[in-house]
Kinemage of the C-alpha trace (Angstrom):
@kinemage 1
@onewidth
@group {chain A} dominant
@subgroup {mainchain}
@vectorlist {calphas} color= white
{ca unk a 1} P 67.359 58.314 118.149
{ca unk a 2} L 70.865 59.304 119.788
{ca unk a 3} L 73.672 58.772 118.018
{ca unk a 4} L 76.879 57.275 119.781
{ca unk a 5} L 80.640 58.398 119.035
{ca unk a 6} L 82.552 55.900 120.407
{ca unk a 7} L 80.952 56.693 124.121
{ca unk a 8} L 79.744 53.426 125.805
{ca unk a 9} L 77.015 55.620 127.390
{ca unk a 10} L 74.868 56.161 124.787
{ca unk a 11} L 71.509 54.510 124.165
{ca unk a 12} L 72.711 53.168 120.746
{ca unk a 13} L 76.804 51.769 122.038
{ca unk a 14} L 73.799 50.697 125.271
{ca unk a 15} L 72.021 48.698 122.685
{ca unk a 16} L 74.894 47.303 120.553
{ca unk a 17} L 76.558 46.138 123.984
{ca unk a 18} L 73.113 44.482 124.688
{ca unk a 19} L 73.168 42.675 121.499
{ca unk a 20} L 76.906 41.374 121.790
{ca unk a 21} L 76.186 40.432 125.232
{ca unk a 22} L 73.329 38.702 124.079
{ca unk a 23} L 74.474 36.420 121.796
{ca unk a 24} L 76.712 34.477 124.573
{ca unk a 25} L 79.022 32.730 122.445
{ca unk a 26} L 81.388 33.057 119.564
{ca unk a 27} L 79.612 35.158 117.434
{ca unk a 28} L 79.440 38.302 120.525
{ca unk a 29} L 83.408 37.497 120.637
{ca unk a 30} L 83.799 38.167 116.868
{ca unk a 31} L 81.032 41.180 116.891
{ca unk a 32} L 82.459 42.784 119.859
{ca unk a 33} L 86.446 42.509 118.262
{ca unk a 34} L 84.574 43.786 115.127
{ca unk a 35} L 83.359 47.002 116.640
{ca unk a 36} L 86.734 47.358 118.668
{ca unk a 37} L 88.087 47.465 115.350
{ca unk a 38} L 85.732 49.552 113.139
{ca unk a 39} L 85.838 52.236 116.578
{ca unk a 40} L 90.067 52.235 116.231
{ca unk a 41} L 89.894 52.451 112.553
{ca unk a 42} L 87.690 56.056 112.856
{ca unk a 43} L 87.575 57.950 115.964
{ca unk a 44} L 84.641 59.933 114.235
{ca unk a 45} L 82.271 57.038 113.461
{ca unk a 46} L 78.772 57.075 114.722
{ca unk a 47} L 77.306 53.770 116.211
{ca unk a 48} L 73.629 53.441 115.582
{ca unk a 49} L 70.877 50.749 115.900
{ca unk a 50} L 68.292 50.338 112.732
{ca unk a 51} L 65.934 48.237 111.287
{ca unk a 52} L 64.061 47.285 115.038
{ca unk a 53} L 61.295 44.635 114.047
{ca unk a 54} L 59.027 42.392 115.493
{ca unk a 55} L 61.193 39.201 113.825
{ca unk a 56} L 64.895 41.410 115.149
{ca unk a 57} L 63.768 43.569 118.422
{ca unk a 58} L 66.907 44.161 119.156
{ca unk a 59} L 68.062 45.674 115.388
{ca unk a 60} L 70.947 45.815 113.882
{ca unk a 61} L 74.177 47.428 115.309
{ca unk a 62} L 75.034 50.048 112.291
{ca unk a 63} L 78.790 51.983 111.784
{ca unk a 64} L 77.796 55.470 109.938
{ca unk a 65} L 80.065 58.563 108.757
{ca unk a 66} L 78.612 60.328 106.421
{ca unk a 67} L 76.564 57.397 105.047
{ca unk a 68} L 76.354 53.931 106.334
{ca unk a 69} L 79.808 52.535 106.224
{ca unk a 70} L 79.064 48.743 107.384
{ca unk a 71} L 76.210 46.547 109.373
{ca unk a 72} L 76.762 43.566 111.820
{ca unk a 73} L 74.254 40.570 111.772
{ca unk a 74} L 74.610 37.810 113.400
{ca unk a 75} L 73.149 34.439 111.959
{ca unk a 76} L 73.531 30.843 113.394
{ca unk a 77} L 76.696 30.136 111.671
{ca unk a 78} L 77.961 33.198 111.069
{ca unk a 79} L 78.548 36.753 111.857
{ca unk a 80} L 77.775 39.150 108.566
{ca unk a 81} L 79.343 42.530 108.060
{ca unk a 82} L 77.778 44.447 104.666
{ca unk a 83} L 79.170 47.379 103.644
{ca unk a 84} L 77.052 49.410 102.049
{ca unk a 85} L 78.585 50.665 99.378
{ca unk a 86} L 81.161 47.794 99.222
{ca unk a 87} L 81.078 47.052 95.472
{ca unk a 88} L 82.634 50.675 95.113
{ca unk a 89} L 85.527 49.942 97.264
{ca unk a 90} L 88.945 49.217 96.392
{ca unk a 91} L 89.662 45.430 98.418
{ca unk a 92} L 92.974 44.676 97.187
{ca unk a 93} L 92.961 41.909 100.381
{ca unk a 94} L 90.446 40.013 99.090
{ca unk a 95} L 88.374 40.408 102.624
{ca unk a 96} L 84.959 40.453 100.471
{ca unk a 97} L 83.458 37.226 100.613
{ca unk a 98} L 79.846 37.374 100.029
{ca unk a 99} L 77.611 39.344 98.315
{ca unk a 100} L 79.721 39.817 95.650
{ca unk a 101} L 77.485 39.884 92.443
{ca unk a 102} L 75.695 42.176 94.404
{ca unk a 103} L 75.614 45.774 92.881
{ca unk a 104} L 76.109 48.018 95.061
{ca unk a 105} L 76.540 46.117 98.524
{ca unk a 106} L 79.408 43.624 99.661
{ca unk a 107} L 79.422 41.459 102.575
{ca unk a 108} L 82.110 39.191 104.743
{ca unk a 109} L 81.058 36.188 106.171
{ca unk a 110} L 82.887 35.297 109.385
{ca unk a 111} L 82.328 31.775 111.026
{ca unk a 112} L 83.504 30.492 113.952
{ca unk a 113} L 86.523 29.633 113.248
{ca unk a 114} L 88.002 32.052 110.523
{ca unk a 115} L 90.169 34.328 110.903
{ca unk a 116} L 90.199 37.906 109.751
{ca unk a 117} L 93.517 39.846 108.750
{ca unk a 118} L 92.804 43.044 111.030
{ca unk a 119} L 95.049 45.792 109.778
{ca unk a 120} L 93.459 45.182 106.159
{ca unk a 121} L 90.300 45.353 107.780
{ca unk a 122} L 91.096 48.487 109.331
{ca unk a 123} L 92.254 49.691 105.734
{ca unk a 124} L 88.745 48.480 103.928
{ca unk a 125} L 86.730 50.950 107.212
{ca unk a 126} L 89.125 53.471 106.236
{ca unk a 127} L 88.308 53.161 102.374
{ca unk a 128} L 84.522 53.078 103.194
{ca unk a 129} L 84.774 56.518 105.185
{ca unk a 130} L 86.953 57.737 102.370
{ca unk a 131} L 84.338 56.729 99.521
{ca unk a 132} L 81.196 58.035 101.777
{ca unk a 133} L 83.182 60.914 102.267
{ca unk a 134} L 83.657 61.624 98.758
{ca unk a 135} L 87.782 61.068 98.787
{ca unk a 136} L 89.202 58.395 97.046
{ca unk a 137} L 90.824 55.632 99.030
């Protein structure tokens, strides 16, 4: 499948846009500021769109460089971003909030009305290139 670098013309930024449409409420808002966000935090990441199934036919809207650096679910109550490799990244803003005995993944749970501190989430898609990258962060 094509890979997208931050080009809305792509079949996988055509599928994520799909998806965010799709949900038609607060969770699209908070998906769509998400990806506005992990795009302006690395020009160089690669959108993708994994784990199609009959019970999710739309998939999952994926952020890669050089390794997956962080999926975006959306769930009833909640809108789930899990960093793959979160448990071996430096959060010294606390944005981890699920997941966390987990032992190699971390996850933050957003609900509808939370809020989410956006430059130290830019920092935390910085560390995640970093780490899948091989630097430290």
């Amino acid at each position: 499948m094509p890979q997208s670098r931050l080009s809305s013309d792509t079949p996988a930024a055509q599928k994520i846009d799909a998806i965010i449409s799709g949900l038609g409420d607060w969770r699209g808002d908070v998906l769509a500021r998400i990806r506005r966000l992990i795009r302006a935090a690395d020009p160089d990441i690669v959108e993708e769109v994994k784990w199609v199934k009959p019970t999710n036919p739309a998939g999952v809207p994926v952020w890669s460089h050089h390794g997956i650096v962080c999926t975006g679910e959306s769930y009833r109550s909640k809108v789930k971003l899990t960093f793959a490799r979160g448990a071996s990244i430096h959060d010294p803003d606390g944005l981890f909030n699920a997941s966390l005995d987990a032992g190699v993944r971390r996850a933050i749970d957003i609900h509808e009305h939370d809020s989410l501190d956006e430059a130290a989430f830019r920092k935390l898609i910085q560390a995640a290139v970093a780490f899948n990258l091989g630097h430290d962060a």
